[in-house]
Wavefront OBJ file of the C-alpha trace (Angstrom):
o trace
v 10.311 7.204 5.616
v 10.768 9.041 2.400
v 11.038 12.444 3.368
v 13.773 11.443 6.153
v 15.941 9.679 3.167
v 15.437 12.378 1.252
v 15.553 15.451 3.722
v 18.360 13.626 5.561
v 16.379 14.234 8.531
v 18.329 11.660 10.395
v 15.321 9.426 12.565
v 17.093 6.421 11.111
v 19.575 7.061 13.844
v 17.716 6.602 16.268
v 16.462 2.955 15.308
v 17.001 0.575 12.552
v 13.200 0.195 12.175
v 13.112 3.554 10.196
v 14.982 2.613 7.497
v 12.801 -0.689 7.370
v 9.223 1.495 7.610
v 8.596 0.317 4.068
v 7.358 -2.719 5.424
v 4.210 -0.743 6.309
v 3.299 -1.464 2.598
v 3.325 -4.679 3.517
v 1.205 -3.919 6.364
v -1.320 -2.164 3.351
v -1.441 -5.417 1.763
v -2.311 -7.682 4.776
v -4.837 -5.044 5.746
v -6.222 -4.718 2.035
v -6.648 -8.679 1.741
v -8.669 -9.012 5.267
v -11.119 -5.756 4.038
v -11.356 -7.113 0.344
v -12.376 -10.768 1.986
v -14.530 -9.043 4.387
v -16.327 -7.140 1.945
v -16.447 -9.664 -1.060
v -15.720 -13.353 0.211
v -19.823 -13.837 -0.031
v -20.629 -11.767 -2.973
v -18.347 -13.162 -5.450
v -19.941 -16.249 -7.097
v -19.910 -15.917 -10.575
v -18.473 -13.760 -13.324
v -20.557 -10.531 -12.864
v -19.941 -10.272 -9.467
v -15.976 -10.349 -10.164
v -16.355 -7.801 -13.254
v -18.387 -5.464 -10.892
v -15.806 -6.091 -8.299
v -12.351 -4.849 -10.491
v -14.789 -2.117 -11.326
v -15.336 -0.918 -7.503
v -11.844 -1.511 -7.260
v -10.662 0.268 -10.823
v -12.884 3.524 -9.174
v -11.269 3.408 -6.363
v -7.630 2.933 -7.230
v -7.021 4.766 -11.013
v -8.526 8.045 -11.121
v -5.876 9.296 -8.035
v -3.071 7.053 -10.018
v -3.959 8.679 -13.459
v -3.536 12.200 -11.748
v -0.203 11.515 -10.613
v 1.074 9.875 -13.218
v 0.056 13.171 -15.768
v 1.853 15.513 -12.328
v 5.248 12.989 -12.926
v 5.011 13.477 -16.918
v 4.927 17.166 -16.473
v 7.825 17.203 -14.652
v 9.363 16.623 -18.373
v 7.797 19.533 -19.533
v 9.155 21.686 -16.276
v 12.517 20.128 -17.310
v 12.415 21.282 -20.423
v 11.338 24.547 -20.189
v 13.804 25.277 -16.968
v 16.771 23.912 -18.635
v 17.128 21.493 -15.705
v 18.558 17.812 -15.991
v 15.993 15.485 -14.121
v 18.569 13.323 -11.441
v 17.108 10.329 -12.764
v 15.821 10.830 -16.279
v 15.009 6.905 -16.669
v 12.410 7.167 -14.412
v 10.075 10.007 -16.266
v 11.089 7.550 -19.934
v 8.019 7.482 -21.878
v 8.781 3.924 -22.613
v 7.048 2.775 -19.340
v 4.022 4.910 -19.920
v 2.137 1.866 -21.532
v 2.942 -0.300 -18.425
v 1.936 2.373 -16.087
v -1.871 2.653 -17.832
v -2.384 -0.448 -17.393
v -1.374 -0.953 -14.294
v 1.016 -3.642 -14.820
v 4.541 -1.583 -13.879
v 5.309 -3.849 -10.907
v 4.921 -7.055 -12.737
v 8.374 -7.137 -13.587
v 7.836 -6.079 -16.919
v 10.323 -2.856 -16.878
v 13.581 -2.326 -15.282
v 13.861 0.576 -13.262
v 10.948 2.853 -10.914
v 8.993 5.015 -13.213
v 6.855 8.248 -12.905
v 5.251 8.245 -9.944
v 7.574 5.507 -8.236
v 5.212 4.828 -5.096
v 2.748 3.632 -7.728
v 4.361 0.373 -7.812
v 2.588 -0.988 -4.449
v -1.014 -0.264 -6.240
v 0.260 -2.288 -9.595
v 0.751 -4.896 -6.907
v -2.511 -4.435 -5.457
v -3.987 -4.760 -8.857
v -2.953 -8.178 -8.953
v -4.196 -9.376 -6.273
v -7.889 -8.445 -7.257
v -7.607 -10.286 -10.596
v -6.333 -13.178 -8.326
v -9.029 -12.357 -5.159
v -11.285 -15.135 -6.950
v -8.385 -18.111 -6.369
v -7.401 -16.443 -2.998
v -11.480 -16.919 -2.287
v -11.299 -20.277 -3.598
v -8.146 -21.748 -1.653
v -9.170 -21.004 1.461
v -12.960 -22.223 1.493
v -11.669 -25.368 -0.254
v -8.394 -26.184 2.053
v -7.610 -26.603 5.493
v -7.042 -23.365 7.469
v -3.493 -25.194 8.405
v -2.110 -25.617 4.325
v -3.432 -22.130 3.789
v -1.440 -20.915 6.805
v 1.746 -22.638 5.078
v 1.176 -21.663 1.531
v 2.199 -18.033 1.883
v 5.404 -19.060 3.950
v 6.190 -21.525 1.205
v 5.801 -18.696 -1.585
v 8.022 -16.066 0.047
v 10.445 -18.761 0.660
v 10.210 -19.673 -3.530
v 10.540 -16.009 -4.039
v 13.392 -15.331 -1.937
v 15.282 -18.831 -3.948
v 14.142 -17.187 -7.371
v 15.138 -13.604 -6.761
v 18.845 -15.201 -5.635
v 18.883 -17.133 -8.549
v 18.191 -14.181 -10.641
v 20.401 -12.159 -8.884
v 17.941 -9.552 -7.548
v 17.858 -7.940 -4.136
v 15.801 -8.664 -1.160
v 11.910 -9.480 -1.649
v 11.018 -6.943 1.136
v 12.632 -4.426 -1.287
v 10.690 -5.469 -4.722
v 8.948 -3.032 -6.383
v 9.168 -2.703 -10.313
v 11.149 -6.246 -10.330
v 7.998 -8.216 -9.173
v 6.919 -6.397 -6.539
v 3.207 -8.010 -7.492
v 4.570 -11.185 -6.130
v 5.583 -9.480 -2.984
v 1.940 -7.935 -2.510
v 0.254 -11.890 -3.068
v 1.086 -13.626 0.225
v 0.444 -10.646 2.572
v -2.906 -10.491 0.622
v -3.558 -14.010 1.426
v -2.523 -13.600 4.691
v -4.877 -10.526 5.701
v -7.589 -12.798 3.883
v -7.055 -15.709 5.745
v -7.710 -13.723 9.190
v -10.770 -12.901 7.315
v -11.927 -16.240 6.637
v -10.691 -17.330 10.423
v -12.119 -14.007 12.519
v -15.198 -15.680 13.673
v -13.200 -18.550 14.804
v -10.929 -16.068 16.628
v -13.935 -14.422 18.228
v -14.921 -17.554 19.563
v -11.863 -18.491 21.299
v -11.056 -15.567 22.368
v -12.199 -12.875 24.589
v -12.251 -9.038 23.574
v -9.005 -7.510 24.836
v -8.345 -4.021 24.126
v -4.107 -4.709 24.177
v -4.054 -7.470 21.094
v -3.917 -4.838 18.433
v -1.786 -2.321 19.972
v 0.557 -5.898 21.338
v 1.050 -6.769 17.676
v 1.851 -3.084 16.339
v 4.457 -2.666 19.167
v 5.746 -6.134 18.158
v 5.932 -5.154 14.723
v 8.381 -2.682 15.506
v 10.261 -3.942 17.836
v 10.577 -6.750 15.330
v 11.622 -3.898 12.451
v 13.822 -2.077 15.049
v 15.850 -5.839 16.085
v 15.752 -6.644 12.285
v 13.796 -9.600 13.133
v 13.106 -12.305 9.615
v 10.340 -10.403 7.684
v 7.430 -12.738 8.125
v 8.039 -12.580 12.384
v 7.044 -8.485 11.260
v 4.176 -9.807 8.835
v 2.798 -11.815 11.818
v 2.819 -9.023 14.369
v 0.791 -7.095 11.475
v -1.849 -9.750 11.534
v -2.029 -9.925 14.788
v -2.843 -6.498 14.842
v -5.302 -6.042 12.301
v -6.678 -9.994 14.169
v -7.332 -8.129 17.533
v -8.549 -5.594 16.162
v -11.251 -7.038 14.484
v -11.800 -9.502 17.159
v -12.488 -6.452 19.628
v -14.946 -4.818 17.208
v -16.945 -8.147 16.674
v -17.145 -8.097 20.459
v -18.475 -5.057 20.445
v -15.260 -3.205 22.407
v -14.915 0.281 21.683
v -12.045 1.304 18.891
v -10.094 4.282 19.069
v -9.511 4.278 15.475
v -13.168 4.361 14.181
v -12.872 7.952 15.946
v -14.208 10.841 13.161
v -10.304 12.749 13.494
v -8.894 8.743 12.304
v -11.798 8.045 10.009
v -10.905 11.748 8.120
v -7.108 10.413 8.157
v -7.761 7.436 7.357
v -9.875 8.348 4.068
v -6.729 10.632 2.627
v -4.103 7.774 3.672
v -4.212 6.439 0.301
v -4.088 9.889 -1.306
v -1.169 10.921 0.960
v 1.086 7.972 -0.172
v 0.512 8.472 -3.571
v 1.090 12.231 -3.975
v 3.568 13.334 -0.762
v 6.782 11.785 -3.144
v 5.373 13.915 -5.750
v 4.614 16.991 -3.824
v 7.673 16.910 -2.411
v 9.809 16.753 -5.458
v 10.417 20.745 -6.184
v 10.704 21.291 -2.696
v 13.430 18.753 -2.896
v 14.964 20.540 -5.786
v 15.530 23.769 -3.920
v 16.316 22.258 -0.648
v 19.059 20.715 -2.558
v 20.015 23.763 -4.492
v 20.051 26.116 -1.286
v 21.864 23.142 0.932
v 19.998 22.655 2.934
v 19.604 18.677 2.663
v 20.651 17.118 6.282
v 20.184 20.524 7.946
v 16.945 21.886 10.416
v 16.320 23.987 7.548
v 16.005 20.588 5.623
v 14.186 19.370 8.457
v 11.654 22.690 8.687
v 11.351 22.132 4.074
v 10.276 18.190 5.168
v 7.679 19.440 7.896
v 5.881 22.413 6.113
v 5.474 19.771 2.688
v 4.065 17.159 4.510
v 1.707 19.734 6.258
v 0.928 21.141 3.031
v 0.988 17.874 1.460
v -2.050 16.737 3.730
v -4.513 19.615 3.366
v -3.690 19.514 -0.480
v -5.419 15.747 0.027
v -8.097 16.520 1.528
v -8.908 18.685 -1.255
v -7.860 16.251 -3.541
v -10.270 13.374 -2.394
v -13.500 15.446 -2.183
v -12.883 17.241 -5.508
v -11.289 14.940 -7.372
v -11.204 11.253 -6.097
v -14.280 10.952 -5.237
v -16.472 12.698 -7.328
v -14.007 10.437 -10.606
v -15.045 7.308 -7.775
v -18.728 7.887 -8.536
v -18.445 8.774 -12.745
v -16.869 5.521 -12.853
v -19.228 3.404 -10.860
v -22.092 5.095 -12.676
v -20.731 3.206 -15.794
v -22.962 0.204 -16.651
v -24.718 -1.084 -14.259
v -24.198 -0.527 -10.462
v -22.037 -1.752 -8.011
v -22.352 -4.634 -5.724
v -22.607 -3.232 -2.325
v -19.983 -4.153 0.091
v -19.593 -4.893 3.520
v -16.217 -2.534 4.054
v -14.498 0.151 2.207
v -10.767 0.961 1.886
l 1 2 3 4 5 6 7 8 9 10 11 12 13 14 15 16 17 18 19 20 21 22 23 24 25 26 27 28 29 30 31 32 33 34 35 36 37 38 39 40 41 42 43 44 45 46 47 48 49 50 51 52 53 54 55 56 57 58 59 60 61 62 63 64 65 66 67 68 69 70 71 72 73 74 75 76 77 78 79 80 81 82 83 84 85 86 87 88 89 90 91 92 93 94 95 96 97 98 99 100 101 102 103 104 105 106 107 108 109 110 111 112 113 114 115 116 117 118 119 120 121 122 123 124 125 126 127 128 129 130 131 132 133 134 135 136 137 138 139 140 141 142 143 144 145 146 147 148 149 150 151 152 153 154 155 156 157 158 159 160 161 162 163 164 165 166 167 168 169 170 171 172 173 174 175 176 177 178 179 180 181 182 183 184 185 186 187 188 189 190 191 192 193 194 195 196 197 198 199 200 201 202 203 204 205 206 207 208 209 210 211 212 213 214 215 216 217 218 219 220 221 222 223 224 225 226 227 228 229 230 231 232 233 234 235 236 237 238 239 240 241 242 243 244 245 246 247 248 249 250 251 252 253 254 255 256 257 258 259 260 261 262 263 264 265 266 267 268 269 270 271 272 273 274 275 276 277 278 279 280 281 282 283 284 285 286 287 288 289 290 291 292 293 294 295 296 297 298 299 300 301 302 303 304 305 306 307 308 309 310 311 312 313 314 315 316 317 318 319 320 321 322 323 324 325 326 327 328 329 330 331 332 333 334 335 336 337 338
């Protein structure tokens, strides 16, 4: 999605579902709310379980967001010593360095992207696990109906508020609230949670649910279909999958090669903008932006860009991971990981 904007690769000729693929961070937060629910909807009952919780979730999330952010802030000190104007010198202003350590740079607190801009989506995330405790709460306490309803009625709210305030589309928030675009899909992927033993019981394992509801998702992104048919097709998705694996079906994606991609998936989004960025500079400086060349400069990053995570997660992620959960006392142990 990024690297064909910025490569002018072109694949959003082909379909109008490419330039819409950032509606897979959507799909992130449905996903993240059904693991989160999985993993902590019985093992967070008081006040030490939740503090042990952000923790887990603080280890998993800032170490990886703490390296990028220092990689975006020496791009300032490449610009200065290279004589180079950045394109876009708002976004490296030290003014939303305060927001950015604490996490907080998608609450609509600054005005523009900032450092690392891909960061935004795990700000986002962030709130939703200081809210996981009243997304817990509302749907043991209310009908599975009302809590079906209550994410429709929110986007709705959003998409009257960011009208009124003359913003642009919620599927597009980011820095301008884009924590209030994260909170329904949360719900909703914990709500399929809290229902997936319901679903099991009604329905038979069938291997084509989850691959029915990713095809629909794009066929929904590629016919520009209303935003919540796409978040619907997502939970479908992630709902047949799960109600396969409770059935015991087999799942292609619990294979080692997707496990091993699936483990650097976070580490990919938040470093291939960043990784890309001098390649970028001299793609643009040699012309070769909307060219095969371009195309060739896109390929070889994002090959290099995934063996650099690899690296990155064992040496660095993960080993920052278990310093932090070392800290005080130990984790509660969970169900699921993400």
């Amino acid at each position: 999605y990024h690297y064909d904007a910025e490569f002018g690769i072109g694949f959003s000729r082909l379909s109008p579902a490419v330039v819409r693929l950032n509606a897979f961070v959507d799909f992130f937060f449905i996903l993240s709310g059904f693991v989160i629910a999985v993993a902590y909807r019985s093992r967070m009952v008081d006040e030490a379980d939740y503090f042990r919780f952000l923790k887990a979730r603080v280890a998993r999330l800032y170490p990886l967001h703490l390296l990028t952010l220092a990689g975006s802030i020496s791009l300032l000190g490449v610009a200065a010593v290279t004589g180079q104007k950045p394109n876009h010198p708002e976004i490296l202003g030290l003014s939303a360095l305060p927001a950015n350590l604490m996490l907080i740079h998608a609450w609509g607190l600054i005005d523009h992207p900032s450092f690392n801009a891909v960061s935004w989506s795990i700000s986002a995330e962030w709130f939703c696990y200081l809210l996981a405790p009243l997304v817990f709460l509302s749907l043991r306490r209310l009908p599975a109906i009302l809590n079906l309803a209550l994410p429709v009625v929110f986007v709705l709210a959003m998409v009257a508020a960011r009208r009124a305030a003359g913003l642009g589309p919620w599927t597009e928030a980011a820095y301008d609230f884009g924590a209030f675009r994260a909170l329904p899909a949360f719900f909703l992927g914990a709500l399929v949670a809290f229902q997936i033993e319901r679903m099991a019981a009604a329905f038979p394992s069938n291997a084509l649910i989850a691959p029915a509801g990713f095809v629909a998702a794009l066929a929904a992104l590629h016919f520009q279909a209303n935003e919540i048919v796409v978040a619907a097709a997502f939970a479908l998705c992630i709902a047949g999958s799960a109600v396969r694996a409770l059935h015991g079906g087999r799942d292609p994606m619990a294979s080692a090669p997707m496990q091993a991609l699936g483990g650097v998936s976070y580490t990919l989004y938040m470093t291939h903008y960043l990784l890309a960025t001098p390649v970028l500079f001299a793609a643009r400086k040699l012309g070769w932006i909307g060219t095969w060349s371009g195309a060739m400069a896109a390929l070889a990053t994002l090959c290099v860009a995934i063996t650099l995570c690899f690296l990155i997660r064992r040496y660095f992620e993960m080993p920052a991971k278990v310093a932090i959960l070392k800290m005080g006392a130990p984790p509660i142990k969970s169900e699921a990981r993400i």
